[in-house]
N, C-alpha and C positions, 0 to 999 in steps of 0.2 A: 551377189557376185556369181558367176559363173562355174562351175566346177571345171576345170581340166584337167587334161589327160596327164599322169605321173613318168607315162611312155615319153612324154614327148622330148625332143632335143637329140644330140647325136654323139654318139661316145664314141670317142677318140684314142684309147687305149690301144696298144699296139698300134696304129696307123699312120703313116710317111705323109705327114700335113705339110712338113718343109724340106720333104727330100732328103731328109737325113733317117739314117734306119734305126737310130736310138733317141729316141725323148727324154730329156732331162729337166725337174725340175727346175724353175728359177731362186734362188735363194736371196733375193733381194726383199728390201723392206720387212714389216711386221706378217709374222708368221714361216720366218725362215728358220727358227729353230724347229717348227715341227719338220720341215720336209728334211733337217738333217738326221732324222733319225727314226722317222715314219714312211712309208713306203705308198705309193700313189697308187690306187686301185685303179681309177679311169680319169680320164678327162673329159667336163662335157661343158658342151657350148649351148650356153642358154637360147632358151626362145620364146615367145610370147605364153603369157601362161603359166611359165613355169615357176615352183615356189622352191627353196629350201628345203620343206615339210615335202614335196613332191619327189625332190630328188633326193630325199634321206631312204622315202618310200621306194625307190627305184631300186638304186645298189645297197638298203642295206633292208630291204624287206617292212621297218618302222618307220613312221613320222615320227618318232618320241622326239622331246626335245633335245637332248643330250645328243643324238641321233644328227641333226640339222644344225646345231651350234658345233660341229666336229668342222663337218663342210665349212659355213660361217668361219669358224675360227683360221681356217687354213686358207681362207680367200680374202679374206679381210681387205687386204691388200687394192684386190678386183673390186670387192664391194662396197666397202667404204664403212662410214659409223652405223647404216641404216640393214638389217639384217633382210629386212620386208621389202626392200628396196634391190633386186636385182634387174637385169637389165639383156634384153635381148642380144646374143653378140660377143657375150662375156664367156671368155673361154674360163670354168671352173675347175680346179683339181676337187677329186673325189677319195678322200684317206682313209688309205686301212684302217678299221679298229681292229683294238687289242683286245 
């Protein structure tokens, strides 16, 4: 398989996607008790290429695993049962660690 770029995709943190000048996360479904009480570092909107392992590697500097099931655990929602399985188009939250 091809390696791609960890760069790739576009992070949305601070920025007026819907004209509103405050982003709030959604607290619907599975994984809404973390966004009550965990803190959204960015948002990024996947794109071809991109993995979990790549965007662990982005904002938090590791691919470790723990690192990428953070992400995973807080999209669930977005992503469904399959972790390997994301999807071009998919707007992700990116969560602080502690």
């Amino acid at each position: 398989m091809e390696k791609k770029s960890p760069m790739r995709g576009k992070q949305l943190a601070g920025e007026e996607a819907s004209g509103t000048s405050e982003r709030k996360p959604t607290h619907e479904g599975r994984g809404a008790s973390l966004f009550g009480s965990t803190k959204i570092k960015a948002e990024h909107v996947v794109e071809s290429g991109d993995t979990l392992g790549a965007l662990a590697l982005k904002y938090y500097g590791s691919a470790a695993k723990e690192k990428w099931m953070a992400i995973y655990e807080a999209n669930k929602r977005v992503i469904g049962d399959n972790p390997n399985l994301i999807k071009p188009g998919q707007r992700l939250k990116i969560p602080e660690l502690g």
